[in-house]
Gaussian input, Z-matrix of N, CA and C with variables (Angstrom, degrees):
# hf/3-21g

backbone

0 1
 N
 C     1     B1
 C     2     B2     1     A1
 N     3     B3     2     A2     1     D1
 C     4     B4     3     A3     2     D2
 C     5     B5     4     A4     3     D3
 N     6     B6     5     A5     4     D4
 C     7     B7     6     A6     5     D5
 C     8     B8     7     A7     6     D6
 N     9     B9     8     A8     7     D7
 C    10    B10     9     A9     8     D8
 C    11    B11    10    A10     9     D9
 N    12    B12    11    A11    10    D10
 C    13    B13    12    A12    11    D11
 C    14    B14    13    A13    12    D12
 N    15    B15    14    A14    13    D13
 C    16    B16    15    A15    14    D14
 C    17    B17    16    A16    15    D15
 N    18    B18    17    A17    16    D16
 C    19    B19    18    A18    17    D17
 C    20    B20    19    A19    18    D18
 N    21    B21    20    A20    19    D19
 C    22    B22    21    A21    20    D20
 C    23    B23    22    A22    21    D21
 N    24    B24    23    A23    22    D22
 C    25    B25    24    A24    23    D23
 C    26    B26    25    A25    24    D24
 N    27    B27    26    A26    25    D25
 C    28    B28    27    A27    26    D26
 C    29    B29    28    A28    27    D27
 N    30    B30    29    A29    28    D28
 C    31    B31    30    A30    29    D29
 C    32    B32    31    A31    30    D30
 N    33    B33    32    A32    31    D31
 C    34    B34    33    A33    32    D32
 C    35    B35    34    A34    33    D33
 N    36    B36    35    A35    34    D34
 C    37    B37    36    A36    35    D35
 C    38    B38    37    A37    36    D36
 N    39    B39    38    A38    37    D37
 C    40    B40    39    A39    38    D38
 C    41    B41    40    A40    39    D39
 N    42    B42    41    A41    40    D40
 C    43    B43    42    A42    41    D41
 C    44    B44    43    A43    42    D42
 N    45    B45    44    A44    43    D43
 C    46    B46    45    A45    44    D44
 C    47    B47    46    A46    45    D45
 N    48    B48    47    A47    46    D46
 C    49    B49    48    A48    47    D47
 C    50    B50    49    A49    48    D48
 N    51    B51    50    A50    49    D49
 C    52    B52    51    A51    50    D50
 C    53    B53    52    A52    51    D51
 N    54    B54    53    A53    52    D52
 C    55    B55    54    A54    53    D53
 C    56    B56    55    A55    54    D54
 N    57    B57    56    A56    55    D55
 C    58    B58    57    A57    56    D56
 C    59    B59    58    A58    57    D57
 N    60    B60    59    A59    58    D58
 C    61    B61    60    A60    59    D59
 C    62    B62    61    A61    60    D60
 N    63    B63    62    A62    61    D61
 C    64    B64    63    A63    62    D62
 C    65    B65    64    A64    63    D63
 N    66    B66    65    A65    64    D64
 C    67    B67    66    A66    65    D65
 C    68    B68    67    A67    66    D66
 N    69    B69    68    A68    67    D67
 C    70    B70    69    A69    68    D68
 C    71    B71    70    A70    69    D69
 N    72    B72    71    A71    70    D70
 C    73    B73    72    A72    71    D71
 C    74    B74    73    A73    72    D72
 N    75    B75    74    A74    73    D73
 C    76    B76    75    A75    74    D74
 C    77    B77    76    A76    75    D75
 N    78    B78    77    A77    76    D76
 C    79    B79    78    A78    77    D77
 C    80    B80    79    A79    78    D78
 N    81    B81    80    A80    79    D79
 C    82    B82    81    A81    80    D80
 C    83    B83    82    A82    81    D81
 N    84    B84    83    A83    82    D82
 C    85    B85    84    A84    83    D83
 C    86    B86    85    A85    84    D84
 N    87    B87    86    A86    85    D85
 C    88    B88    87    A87    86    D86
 C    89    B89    88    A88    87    D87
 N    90    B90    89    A89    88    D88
 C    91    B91    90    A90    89    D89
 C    92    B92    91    A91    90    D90
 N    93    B93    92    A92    91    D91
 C    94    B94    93    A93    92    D92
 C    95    B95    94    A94    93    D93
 N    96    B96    95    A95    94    D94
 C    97    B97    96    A96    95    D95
 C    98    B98    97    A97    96    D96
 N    99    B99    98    A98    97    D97
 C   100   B100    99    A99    98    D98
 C   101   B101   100   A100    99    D99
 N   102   B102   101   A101   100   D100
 C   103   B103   102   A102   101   D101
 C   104   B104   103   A103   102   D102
 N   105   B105   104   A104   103   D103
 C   106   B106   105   A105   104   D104
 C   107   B107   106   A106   105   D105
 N   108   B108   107   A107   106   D106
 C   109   B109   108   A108   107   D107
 C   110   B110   109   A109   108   D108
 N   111   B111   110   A110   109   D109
 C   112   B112   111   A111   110   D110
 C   113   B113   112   A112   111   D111
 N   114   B114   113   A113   112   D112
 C   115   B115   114   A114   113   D113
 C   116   B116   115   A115   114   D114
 N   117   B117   116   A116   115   D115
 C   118   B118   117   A117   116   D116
 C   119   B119   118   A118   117   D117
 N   120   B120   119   A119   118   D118
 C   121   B121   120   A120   119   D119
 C   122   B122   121   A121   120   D120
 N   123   B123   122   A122   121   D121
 C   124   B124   123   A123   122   D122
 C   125   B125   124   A124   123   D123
 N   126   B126   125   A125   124   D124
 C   127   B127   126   A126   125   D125
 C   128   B128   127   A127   126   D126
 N   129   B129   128   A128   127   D127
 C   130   B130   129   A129   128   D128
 C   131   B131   130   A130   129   D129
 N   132   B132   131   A131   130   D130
 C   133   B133   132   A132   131   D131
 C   134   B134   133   A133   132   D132
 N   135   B135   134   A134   133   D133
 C   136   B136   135   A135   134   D134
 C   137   B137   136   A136   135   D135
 N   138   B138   137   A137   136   D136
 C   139   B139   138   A138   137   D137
 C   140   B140   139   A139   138   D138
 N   141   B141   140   A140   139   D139
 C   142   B142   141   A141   140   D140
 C   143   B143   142   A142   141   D141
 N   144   B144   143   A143   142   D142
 C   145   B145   144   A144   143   D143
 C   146   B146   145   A145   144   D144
 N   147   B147   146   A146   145   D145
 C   148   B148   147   A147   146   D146
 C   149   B149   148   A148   147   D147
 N   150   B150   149   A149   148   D148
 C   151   B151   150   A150   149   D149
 C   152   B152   151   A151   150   D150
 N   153   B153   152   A152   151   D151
 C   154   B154   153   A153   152   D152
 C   155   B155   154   A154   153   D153
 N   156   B156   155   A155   154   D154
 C   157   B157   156   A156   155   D155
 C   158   B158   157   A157   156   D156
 N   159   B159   158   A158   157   D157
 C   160   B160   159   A159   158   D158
 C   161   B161   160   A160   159   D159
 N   162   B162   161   A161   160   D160
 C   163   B163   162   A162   161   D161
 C   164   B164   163   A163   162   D162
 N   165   B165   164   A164   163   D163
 C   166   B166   165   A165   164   D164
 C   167   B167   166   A166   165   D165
 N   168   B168   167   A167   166   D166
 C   169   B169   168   A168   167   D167
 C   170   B170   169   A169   168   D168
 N   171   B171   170   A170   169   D169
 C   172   B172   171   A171   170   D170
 C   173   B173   172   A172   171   D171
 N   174   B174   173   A173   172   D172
 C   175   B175   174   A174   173   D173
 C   176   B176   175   A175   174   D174
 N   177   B177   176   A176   175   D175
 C   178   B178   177   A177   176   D176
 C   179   B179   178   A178   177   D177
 N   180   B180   179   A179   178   D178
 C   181   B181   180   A180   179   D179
 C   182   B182   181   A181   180   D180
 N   183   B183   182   A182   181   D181
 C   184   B184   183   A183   182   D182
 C   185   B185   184   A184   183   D183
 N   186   B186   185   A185   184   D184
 C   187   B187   186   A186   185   D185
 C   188   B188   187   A187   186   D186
 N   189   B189   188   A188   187   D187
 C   190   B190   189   A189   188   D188
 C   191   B191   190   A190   189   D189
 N   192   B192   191   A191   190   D190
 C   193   B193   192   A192   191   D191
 C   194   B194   193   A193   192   D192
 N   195   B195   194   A194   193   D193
 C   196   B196   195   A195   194   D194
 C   197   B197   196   A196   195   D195
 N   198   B198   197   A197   196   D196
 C   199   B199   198   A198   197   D197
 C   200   B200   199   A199   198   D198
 N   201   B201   200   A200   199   D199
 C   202   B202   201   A201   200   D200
 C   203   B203   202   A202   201   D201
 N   204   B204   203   A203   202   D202
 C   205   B205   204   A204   203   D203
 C   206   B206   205   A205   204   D204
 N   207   B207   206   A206   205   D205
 C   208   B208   207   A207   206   D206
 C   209   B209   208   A208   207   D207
 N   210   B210   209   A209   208   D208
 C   211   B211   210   A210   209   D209
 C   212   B212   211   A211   210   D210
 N   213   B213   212   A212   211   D211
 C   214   B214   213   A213   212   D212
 C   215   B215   214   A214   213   D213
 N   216   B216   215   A215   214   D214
 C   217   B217   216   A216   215   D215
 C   218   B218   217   A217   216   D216
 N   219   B219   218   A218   217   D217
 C   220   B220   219   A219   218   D218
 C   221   B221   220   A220   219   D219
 N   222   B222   221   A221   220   D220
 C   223   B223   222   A222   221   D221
 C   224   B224   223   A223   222   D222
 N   225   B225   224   A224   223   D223
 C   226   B226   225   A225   224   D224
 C   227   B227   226   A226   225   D225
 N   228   B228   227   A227   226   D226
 C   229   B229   228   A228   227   D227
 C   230   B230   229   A229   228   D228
 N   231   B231   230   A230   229   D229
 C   232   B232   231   A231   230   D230
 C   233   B233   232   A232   231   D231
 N   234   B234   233   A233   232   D232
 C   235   B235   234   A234   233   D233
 C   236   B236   235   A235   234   D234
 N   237   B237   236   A236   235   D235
 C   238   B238   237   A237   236   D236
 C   239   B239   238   A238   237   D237
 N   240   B240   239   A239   238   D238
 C   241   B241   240   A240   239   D239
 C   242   B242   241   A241   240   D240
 N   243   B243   242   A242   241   D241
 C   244   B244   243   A243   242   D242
 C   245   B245   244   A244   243   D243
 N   246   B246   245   A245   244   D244
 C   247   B247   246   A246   245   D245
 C   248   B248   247   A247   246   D246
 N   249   B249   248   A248   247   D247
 C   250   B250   249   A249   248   D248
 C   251   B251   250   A250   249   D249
 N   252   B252   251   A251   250   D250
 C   253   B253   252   A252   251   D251
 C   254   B254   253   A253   252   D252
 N   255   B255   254   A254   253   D253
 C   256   B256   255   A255   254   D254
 C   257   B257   256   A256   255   D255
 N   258   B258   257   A257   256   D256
 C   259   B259   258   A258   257   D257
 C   260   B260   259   A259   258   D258
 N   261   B261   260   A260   259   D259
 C   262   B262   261   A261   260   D260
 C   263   B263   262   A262   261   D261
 N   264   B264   263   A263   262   D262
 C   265   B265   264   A264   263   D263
 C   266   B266   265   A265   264   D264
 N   267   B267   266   A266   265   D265
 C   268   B268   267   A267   266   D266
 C   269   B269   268   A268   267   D267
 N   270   B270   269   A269   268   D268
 C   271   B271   270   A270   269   D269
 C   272   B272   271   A271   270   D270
 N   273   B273   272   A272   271   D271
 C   274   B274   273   A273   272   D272
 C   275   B275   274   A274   273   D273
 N   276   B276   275   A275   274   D274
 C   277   B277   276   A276   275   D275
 C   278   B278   277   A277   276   D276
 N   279   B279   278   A278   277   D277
 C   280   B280   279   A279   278   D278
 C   281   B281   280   A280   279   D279
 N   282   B282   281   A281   280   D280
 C   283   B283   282   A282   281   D281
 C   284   B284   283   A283   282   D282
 N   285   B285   284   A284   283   D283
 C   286   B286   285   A285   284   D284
 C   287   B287   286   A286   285   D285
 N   288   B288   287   A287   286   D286
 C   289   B289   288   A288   287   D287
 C   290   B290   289   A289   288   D288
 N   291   B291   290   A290   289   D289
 C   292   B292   291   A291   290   D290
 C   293   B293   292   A292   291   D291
 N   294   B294   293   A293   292   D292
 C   295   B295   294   A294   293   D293
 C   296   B296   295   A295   294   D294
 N   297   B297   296   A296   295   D295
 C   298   B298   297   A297   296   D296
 C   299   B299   298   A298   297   D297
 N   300   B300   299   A299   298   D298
 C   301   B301   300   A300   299   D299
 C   302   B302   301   A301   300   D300
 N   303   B303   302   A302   301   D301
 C   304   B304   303   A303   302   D302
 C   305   B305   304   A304   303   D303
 N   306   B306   305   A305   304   D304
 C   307   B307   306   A306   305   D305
 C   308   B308   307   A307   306   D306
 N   309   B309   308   A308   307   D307
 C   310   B310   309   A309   308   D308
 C   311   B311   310   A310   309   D309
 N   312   B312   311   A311   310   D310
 C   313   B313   312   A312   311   D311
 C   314   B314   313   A313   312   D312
 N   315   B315   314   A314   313   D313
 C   316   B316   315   A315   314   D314
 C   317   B317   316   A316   315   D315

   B1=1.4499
   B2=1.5299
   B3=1.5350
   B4=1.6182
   B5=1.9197
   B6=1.2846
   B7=1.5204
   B8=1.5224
   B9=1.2320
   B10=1.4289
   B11=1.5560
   B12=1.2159
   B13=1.6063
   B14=1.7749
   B15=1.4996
   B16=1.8679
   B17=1.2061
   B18=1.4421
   B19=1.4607
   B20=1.2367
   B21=1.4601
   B22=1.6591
   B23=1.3927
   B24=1.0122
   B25=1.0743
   B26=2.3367
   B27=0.7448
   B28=1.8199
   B29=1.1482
   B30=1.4483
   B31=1.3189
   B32=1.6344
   B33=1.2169
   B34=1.6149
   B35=1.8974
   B36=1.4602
   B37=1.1591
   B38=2.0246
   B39=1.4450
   B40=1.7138
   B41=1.3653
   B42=1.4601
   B43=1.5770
   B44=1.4065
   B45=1.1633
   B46=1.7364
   B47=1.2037
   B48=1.3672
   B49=1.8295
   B50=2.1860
   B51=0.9607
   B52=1.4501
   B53=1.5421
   B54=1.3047
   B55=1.4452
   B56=1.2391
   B57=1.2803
   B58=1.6733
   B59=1.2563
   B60=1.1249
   B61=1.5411
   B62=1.0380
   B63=1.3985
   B64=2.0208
   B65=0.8281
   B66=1.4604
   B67=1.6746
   B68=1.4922
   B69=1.3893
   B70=1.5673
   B71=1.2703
   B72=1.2578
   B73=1.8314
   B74=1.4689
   B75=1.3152
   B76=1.0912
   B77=1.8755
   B78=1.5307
   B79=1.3657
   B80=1.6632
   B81=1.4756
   B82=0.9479
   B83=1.6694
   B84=1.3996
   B85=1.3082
   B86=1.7043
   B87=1.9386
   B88=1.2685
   B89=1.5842
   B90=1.2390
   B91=1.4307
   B92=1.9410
   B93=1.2377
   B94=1.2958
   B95=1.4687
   B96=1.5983
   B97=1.4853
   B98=1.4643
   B99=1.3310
   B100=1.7530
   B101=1.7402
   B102=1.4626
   B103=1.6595
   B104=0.9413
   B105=1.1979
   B106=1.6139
   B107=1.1400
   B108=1.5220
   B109=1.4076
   B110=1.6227
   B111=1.3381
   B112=0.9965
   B113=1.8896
   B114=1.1092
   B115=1.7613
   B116=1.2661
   B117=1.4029
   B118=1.6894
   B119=1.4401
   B120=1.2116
   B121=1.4123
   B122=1.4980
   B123=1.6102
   B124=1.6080
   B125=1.7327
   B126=1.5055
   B127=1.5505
   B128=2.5305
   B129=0.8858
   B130=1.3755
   B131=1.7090
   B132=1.3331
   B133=1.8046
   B134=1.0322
   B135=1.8688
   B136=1.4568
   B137=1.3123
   B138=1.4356
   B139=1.1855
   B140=1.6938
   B141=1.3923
   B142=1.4036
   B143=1.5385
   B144=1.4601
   B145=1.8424
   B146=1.6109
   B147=1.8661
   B148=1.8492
   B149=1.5857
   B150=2.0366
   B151=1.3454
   B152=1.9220
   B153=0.7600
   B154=2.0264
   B155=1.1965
   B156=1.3852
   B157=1.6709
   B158=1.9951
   B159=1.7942
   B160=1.2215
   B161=1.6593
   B162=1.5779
   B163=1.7699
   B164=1.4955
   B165=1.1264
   B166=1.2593
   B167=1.9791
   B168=1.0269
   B169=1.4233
   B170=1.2390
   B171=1.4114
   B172=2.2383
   B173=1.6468
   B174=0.9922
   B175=1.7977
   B176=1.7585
   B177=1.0512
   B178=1.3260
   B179=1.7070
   B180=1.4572
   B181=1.5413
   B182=1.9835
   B183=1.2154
   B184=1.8185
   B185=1.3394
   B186=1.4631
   B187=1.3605
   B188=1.6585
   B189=1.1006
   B190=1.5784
   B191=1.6040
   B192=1.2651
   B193=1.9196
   B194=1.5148
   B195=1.1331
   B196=1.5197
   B197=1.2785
   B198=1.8662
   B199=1.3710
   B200=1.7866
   B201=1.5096
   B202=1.0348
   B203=1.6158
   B204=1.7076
   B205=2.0761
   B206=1.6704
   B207=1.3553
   B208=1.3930
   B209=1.2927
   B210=1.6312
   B211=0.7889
   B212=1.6629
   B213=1.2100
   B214=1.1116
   B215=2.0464
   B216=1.4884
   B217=1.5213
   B218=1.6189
   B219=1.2366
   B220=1.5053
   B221=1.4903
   B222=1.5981
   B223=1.0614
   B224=1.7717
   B225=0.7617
   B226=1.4669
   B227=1.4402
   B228=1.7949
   B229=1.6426
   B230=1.8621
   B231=1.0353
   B232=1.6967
   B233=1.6409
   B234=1.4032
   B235=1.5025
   B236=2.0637
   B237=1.0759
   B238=1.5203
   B239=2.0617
   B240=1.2756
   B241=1.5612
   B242=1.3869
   B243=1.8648
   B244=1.3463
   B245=1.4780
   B246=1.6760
   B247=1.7791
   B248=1.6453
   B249=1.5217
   B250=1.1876
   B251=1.6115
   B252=1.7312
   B253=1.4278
   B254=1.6077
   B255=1.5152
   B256=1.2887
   B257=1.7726
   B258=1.3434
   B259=1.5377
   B260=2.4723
   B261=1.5839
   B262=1.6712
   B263=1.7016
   B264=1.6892
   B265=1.4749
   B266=1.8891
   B267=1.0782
   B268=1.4096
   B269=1.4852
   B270=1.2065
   B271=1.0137
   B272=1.6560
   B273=1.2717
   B274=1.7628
   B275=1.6319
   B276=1.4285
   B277=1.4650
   B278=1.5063
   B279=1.6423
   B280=1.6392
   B281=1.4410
   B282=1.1046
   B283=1.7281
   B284=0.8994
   B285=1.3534
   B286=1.6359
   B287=1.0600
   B288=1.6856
   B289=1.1404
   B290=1.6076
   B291=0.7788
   B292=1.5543
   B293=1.1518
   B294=1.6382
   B295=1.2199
   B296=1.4574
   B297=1.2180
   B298=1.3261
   B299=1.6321
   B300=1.5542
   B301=1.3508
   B302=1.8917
   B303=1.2124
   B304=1.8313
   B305=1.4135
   B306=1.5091
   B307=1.3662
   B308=1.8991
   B309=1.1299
   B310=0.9653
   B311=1.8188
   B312=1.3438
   B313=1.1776
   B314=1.8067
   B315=1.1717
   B316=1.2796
   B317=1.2020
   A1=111.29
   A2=116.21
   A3=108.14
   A4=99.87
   A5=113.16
   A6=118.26
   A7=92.58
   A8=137.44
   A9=141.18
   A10=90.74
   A11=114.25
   A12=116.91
   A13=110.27
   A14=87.86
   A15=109.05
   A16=106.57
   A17=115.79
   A18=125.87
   A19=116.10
   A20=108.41
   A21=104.56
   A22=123.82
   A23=138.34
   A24=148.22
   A25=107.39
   A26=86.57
   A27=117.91
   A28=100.02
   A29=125.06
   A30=124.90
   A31=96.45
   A32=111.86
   A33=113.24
   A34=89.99
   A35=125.19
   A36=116.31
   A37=107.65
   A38=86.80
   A39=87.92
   A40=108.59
   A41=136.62
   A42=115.32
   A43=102.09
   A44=127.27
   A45=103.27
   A46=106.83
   A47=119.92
   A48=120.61
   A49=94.20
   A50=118.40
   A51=110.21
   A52=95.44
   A53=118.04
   A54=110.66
   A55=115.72
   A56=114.44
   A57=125.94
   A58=121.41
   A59=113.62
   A60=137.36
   A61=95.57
   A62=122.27
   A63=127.09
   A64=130.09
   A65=156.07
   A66=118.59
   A67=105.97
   A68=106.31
   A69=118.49
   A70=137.72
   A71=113.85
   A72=139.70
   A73=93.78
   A74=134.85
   A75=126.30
   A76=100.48
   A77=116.00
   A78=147.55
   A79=93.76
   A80=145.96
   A81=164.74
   A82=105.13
   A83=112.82
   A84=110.63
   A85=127.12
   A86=89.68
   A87=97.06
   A88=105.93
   A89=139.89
   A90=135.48
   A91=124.53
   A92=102.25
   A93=104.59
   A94=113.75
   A95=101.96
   A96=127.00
   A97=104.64
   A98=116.44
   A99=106.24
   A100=99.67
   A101=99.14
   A102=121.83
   A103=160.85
   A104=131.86
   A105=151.09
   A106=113.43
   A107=142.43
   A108=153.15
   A109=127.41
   A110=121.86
   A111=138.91
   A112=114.72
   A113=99.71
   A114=86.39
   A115=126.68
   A116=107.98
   A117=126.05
   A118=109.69
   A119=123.76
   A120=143.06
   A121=127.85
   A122=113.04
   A123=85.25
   A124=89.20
   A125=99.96
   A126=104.67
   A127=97.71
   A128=93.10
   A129=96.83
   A130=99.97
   A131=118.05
   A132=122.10
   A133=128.77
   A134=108.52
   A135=139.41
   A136=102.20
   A137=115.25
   A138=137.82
   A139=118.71
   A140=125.88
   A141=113.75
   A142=106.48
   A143=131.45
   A144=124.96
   A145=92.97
   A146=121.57
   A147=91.22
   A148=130.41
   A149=101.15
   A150=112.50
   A151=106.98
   A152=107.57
   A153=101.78
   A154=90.86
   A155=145.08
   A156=138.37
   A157=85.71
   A158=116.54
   A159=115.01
   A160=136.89
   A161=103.01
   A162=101.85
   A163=113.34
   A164=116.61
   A165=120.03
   A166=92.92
   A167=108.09
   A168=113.07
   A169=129.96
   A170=83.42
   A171=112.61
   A172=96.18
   A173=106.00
   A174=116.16
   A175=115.47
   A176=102.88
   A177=115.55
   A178=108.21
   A179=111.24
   A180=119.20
   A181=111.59
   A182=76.41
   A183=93.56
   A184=98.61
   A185=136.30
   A186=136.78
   A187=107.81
   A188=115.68
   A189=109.72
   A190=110.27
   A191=110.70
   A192=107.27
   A193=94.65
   A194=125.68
   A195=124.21
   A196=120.89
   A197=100.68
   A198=134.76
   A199=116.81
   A200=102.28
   A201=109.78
   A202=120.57
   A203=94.65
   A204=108.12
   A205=82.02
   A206=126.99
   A207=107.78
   A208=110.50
   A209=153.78
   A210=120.58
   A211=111.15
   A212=120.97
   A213=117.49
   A214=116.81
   A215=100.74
   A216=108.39
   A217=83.42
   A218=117.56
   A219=98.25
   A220=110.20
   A221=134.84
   A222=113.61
   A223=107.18
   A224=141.03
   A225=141.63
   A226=108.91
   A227=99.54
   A228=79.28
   A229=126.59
   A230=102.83
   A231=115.92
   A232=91.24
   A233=119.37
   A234=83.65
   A235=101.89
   A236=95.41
   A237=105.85
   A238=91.70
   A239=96.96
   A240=105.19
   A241=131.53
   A242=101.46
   A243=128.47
   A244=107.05
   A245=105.21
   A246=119.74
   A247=97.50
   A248=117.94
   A249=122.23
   A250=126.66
   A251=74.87
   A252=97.01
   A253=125.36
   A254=103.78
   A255=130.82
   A256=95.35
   A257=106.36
   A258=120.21
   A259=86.37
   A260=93.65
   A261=79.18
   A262=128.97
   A263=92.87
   A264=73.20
   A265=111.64
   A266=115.12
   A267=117.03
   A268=108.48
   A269=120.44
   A270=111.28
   A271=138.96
   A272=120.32
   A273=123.92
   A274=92.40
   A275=101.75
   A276=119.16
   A277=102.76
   A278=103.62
   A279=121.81
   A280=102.01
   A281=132.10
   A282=112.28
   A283=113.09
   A284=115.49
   A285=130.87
   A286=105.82
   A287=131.96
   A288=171.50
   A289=127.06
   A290=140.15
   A291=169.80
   A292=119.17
   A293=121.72
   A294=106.64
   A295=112.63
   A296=111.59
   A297=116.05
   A298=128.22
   A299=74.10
   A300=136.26
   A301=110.04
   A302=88.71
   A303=100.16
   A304=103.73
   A305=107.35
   A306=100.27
   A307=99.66
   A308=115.64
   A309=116.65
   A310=127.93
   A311=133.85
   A312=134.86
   A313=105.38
   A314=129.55
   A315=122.99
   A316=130.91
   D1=-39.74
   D2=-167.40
   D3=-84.67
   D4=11.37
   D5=179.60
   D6=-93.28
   D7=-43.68
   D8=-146.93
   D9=-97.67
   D10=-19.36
   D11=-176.29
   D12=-77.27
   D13=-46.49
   D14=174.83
   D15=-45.91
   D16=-68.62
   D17=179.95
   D18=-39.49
   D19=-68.87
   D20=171.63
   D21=-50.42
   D22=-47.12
   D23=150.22
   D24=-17.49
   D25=-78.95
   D26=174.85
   D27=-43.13
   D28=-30.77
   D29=-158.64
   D30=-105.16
   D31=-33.72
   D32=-155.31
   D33=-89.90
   D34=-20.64
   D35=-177.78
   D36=-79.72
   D37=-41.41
   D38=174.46
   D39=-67.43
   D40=-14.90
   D41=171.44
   D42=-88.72
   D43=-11.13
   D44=-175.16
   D45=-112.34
   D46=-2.87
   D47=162.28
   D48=-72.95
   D49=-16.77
   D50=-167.92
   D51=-105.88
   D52=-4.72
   D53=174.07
   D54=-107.10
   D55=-8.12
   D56=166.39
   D57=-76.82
   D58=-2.25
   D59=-168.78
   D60=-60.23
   D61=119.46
   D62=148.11
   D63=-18.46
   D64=61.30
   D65=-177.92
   D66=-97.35
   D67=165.33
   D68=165.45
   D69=-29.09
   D70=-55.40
   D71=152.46
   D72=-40.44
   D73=-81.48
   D74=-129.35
   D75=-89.16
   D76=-34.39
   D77=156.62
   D78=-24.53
   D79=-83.20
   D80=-151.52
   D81=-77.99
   D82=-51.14
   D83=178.28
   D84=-63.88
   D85=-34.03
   D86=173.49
   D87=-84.39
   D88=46.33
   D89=-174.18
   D90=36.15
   D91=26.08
   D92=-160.31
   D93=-90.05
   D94=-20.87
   D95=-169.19
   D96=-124.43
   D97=150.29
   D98=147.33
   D99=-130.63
   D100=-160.88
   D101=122.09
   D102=-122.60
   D103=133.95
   D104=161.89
   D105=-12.59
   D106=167.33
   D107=78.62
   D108=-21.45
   D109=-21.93
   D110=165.59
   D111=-78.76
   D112=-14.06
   D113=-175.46
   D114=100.60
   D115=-19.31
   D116=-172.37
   D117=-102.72
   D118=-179.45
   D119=166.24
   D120=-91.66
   D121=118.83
   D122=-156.29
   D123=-127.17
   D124=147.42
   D125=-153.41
   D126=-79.12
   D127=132.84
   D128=-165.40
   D129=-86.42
   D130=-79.09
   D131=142.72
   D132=-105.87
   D133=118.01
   D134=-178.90
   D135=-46.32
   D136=101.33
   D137=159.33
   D138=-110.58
   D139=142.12
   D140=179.89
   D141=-67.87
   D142=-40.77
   D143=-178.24
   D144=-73.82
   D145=-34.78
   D146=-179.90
   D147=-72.91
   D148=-17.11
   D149=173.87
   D150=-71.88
   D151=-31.84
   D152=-167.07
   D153=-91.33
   D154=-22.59
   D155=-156.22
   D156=-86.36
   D157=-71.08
   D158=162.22
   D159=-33.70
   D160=-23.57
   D161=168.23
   D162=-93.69
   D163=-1.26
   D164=-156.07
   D165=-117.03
   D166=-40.32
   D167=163.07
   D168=-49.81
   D169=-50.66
   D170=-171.33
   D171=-68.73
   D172=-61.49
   D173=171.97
   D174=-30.95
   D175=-60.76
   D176=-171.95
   D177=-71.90
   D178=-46.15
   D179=164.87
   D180=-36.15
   D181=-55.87
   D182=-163.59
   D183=-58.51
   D184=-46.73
   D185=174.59
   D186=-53.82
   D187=-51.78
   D188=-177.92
   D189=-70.81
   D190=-46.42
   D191=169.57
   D192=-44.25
   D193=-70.13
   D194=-168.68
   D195=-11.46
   D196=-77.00
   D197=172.56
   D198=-37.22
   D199=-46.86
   D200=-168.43
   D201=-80.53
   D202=-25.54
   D203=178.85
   D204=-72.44
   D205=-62.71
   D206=-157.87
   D207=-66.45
   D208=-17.91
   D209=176.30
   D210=-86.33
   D211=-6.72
   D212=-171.85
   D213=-102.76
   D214=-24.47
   D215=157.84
   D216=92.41
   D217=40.99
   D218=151.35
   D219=-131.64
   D220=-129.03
   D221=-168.20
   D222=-124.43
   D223=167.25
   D224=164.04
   D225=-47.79
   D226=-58.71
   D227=177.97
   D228=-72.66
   D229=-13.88
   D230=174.15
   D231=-63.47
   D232=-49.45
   D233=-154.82
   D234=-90.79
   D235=-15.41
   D236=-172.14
   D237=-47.72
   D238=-64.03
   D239=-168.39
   D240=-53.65
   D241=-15.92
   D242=171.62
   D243=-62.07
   D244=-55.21
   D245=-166.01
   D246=-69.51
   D247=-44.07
   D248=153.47
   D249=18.43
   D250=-91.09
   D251=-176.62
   D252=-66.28
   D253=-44.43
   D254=-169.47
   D255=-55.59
   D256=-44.02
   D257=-149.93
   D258=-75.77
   D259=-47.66
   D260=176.55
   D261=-77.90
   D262=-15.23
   D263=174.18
   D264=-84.82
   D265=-0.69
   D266=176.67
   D267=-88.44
   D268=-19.45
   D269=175.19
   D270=-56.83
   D271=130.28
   D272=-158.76
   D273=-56.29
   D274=164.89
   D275=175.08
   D276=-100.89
   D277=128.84
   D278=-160.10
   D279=110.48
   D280=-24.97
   D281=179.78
   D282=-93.93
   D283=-172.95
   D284=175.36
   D285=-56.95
   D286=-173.59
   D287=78.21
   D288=-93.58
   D289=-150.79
   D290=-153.70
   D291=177.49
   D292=108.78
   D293=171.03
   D294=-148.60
   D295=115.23
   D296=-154.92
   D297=19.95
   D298=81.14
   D299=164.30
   D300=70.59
   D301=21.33
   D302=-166.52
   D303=-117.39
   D304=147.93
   D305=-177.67
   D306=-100.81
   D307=122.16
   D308=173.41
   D309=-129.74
   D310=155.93
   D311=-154.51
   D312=-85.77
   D313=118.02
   D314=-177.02
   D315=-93.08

């Protein structure tokens, strides 16, 4: 019985370490994240899940800008600054932005 207790136990800590999990949605709502003019993710309050959720974002961004300057023959930063924009004016009202050079609520 105190083995089946362990387990549960073991089990109930691994679902709520996986439910504490950062995501993007929730990253932004909680003010933790915004966006840039730059295209990237920019950490709003330095948190360790809002710093790795933003490198791990930015990372993955930068691979698709990549993909997308080379097929299109312009530059990473040309297209980064494009999604940039696109990415703040879509952005929900209550989150971040950046706007010259300030993080402010949109």
């Amino acid at each position: 019985m105190k083995t089946a207790a362990r387990w549960m136990a073991i089990g109930l800590l691994v679902c709520s370490s996986l439910a504490m999990a950062l995501d993007l949605g929730s990253a932004k709502t909680q003010g933790l994240v915004g966006e840039q003019p730059d295209g990237y993710l920019g950490v709003v309050k330095s948190t360790p899940d809002a710093v790795a959720l933003a490198a791990d974002i930015n990372a993955k961004r930068r691979e698709a800008y990549d993909a997308i300057a080379k097929k299109n023959g312009a530059t990473i930063d040309q297209v980064a600054a494009l999604a940039g924009q696109k990415a703040i004016d879509k952005a929900a009202p209550g989150t971040y932005v950046k706007a010259n050079g300030q993080w402010v609520k949109k």
